[in-house]
N, CA, C and O atoms as a GROMACS GRO file, in nm:
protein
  268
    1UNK      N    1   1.982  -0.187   2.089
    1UNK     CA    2   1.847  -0.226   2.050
    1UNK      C    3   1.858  -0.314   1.927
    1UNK      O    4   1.920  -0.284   1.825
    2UNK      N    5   1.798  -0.413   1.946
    2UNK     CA    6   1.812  -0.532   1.820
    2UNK      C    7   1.683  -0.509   1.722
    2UNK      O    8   1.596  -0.595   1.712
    3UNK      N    9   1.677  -0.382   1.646
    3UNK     CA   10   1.574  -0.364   1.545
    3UNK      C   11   1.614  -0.394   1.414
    3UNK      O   12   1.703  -0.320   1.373
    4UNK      N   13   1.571  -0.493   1.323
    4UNK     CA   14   1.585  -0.541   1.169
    4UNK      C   15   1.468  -0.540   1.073
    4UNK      O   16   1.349  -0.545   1.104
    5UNK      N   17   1.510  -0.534   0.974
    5UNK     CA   18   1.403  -0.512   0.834
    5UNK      C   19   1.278  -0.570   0.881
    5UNK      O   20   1.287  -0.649   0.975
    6UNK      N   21   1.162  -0.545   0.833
    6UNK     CA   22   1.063  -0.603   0.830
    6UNK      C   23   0.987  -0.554   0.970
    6UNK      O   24   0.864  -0.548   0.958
    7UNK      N   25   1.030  -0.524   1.078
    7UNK     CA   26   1.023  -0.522   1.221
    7UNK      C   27   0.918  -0.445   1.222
    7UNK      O   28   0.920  -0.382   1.116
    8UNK      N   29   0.787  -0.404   1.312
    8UNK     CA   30   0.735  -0.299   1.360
    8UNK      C   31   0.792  -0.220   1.459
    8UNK      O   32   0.883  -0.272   1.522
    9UNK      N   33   0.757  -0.095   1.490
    9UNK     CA   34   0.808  -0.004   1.558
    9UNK      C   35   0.758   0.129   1.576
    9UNK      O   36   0.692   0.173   1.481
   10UNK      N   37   0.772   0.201   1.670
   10UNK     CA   38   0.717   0.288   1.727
   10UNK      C   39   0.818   0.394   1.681
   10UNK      O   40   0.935   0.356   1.674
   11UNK      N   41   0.787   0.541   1.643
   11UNK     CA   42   0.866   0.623   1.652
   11UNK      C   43   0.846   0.767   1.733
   11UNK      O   44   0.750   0.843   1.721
   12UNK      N   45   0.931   0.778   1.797
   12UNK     CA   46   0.943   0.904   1.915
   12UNK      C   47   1.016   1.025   1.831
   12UNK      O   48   1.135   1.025   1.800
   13UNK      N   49   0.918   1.133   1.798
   13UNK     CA   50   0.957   1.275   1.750
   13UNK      C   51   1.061   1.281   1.830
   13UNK      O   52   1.163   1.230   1.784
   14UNK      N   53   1.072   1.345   1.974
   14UNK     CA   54   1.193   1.388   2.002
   14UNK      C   55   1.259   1.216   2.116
   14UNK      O   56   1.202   1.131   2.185
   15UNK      N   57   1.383   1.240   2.081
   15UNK     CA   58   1.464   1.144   2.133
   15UNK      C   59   1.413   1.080   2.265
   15UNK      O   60   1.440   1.173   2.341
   16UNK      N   61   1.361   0.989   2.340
   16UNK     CA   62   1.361   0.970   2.507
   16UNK      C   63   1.200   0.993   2.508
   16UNK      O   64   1.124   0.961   2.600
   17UNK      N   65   1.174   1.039   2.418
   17UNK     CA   66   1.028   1.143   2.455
   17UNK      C   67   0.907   1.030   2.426
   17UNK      O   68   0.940   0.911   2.433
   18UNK      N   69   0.791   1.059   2.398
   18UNK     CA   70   0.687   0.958   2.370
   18UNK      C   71   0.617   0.938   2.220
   18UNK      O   72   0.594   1.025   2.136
   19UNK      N   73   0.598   0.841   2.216
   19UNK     CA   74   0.631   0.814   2.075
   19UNK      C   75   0.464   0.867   1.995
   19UNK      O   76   0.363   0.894   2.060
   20UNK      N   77   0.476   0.870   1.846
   20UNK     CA   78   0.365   0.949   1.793
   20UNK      C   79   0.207   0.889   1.839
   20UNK      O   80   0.111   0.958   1.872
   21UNK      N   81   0.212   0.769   1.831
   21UNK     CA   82   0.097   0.685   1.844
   21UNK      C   83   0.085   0.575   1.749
   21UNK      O   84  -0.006   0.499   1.781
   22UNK      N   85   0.144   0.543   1.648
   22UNK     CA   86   0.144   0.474   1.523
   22UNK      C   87   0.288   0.299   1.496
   22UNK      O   88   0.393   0.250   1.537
   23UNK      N   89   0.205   0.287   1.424
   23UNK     CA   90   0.335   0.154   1.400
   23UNK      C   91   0.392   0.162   1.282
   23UNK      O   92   0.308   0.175   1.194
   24UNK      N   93   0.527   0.158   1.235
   24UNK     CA   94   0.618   0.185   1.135
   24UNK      C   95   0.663   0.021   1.110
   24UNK      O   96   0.683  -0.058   1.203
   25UNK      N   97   0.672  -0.008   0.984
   25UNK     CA   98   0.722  -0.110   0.922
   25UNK      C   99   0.877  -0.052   0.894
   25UNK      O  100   0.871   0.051   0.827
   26UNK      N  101   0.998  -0.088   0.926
   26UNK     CA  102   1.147  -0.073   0.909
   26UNK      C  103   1.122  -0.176   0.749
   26UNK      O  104   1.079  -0.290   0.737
   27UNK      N  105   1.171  -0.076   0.639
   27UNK     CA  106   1.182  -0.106   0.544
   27UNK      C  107   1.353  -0.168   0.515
   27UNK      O  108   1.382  -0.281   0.478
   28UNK      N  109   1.426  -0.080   0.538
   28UNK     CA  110   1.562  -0.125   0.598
   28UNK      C  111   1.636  -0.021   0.690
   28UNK      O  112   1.579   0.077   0.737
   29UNK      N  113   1.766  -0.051   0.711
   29UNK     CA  114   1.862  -0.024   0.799
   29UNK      C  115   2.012   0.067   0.739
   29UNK      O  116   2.050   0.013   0.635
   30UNK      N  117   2.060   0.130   0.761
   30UNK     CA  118   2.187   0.160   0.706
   30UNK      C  119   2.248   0.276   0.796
   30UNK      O  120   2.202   0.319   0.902
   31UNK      N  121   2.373   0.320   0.723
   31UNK     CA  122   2.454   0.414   0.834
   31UNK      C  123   2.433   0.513   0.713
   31UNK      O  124   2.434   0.497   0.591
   32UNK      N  125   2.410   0.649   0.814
   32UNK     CA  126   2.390   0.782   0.720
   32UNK      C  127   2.496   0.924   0.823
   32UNK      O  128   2.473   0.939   0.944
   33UNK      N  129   2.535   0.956   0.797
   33UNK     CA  130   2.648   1.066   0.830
   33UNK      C  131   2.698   1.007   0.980
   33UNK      O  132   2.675   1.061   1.088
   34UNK      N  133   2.774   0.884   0.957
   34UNK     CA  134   2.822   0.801   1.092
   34UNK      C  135   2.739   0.764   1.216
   34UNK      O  136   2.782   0.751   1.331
   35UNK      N  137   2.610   0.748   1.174
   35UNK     CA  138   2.469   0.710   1.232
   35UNK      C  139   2.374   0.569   1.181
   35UNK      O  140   2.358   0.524   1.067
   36UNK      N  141   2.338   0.537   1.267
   36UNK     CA  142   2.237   0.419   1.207
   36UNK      C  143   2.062   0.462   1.177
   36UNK      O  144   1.989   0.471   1.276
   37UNK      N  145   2.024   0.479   1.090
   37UNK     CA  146   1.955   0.506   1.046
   37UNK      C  147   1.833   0.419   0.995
   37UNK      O  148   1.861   0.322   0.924
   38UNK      N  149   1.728   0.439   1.018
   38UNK     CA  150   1.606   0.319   0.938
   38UNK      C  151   1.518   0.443   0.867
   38UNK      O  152   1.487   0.560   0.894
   39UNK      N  153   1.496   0.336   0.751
   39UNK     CA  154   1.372   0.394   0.685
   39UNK      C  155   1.216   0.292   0.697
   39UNK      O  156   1.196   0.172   0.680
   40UNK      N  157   1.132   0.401   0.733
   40UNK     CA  158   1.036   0.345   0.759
   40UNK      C  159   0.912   0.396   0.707
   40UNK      O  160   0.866   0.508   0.729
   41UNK      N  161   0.844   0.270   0.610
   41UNK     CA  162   0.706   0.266   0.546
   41UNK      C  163   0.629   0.404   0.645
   41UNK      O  164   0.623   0.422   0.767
   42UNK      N  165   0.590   0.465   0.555
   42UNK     CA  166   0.502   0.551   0.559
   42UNK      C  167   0.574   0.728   0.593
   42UNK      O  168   0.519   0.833   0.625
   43UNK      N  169   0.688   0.700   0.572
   43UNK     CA  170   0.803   0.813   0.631
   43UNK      C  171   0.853   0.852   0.519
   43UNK      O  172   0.864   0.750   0.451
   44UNK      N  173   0.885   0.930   0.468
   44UNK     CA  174   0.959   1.025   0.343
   44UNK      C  175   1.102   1.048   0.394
   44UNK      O  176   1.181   1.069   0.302
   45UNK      N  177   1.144   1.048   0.495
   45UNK     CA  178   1.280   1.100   0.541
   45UNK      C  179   1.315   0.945   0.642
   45UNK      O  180   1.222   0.886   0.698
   46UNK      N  181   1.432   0.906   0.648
   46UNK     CA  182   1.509   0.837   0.751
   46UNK      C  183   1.511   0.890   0.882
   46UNK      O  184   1.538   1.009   0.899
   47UNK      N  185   1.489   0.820   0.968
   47UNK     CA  186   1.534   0.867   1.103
   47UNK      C  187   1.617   0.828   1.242
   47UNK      O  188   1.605   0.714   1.287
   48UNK      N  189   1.656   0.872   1.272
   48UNK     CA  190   1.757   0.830   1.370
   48UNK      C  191   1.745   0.702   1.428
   48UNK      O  192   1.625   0.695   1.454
   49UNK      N  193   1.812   0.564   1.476
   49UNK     CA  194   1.781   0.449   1.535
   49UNK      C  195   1.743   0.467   1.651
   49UNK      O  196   1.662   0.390   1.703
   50UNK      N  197   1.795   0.575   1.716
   50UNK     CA  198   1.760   0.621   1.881
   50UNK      C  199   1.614   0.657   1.935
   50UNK      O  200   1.563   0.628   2.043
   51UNK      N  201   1.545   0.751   1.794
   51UNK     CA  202   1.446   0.733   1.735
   51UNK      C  203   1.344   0.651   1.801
   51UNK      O  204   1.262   0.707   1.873
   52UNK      N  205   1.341   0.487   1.778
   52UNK     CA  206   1.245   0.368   1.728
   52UNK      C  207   1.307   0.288   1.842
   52UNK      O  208   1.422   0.273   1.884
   53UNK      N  209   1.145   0.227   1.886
   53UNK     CA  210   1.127   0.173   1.962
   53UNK      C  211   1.092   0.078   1.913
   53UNK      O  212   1.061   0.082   1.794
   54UNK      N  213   1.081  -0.108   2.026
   54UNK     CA  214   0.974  -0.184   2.011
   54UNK      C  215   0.836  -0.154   2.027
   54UNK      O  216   0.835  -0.046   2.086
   55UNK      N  217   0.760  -0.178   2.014
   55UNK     CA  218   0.615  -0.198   2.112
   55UNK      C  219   0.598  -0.296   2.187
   55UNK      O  220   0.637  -0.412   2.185
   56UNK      N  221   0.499  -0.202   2.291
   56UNK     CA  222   0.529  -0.325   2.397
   56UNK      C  223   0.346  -0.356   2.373
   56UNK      O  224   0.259  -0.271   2.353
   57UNK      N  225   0.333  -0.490   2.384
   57UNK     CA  226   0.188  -0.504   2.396
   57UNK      C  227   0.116  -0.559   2.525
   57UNK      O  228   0.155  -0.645   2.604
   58UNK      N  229   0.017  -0.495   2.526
   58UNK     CA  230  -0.025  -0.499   2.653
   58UNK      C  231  -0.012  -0.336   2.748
   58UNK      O  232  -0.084  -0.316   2.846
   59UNK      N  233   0.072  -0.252   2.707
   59UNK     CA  234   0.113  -0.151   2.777
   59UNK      C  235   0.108  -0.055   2.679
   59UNK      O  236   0.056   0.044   2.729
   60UNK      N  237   0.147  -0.029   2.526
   60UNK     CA  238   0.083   0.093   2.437
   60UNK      C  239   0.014   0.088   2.316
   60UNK      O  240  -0.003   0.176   2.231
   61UNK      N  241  -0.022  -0.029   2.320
   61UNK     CA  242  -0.114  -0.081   2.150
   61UNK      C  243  -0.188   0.023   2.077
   61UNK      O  244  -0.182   0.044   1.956
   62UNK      N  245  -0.300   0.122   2.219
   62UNK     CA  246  -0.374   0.164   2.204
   62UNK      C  247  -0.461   0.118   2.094
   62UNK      O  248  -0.527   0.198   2.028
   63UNK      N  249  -0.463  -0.039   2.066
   63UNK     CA  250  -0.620  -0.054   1.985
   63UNK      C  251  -0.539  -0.092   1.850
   63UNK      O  252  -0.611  -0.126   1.757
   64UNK      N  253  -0.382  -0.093   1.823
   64UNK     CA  254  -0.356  -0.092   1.751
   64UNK      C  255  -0.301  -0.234   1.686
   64UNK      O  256  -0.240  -0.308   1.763
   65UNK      N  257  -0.319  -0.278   1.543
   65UNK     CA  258  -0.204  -0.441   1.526
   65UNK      C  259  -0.129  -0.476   1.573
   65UNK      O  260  -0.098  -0.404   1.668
   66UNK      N  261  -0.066  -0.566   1.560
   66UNK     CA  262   0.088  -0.615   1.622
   66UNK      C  263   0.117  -0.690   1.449
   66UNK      O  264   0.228  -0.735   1.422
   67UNK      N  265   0.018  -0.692   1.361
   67UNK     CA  266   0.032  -0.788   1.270
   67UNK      C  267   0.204  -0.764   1.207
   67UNK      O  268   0.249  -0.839   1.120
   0.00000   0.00000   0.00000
């Protein structure tokens, strides 16, 4: 998955699963206990890259920016 700083993104509580409803700004990127990891605006903790999705628009916006 080609996700970088600045990016929006979707994040899925559990792995594969469906994502919260919300859009995350990737503040940055890094490796955390031999993992790739993003931190993301509005998140207190890092979370897994496997994690974060694109959005797709047209198919889960639900009403939401793309800005």
């Amino acid at each position: 998955m080609n996700i970088s700083s600045g990016m929006k993104v979707r994040f899925h509580p559990i792995i594969g699963g469906k994502h919260d409803g919300n859009l995350y700004e990737v503040r940055c990127i890094g490796k955390l206990y031999g993992r790739d990891y993003a931190w993301l605006e509005g998140k207190a903790d890092p979370v897994d890259m496997r994690a974060l999705s694109k959005p797709q628009p047209g198919q889960d916006n639900y009403g939401l920016s793309f800005s």
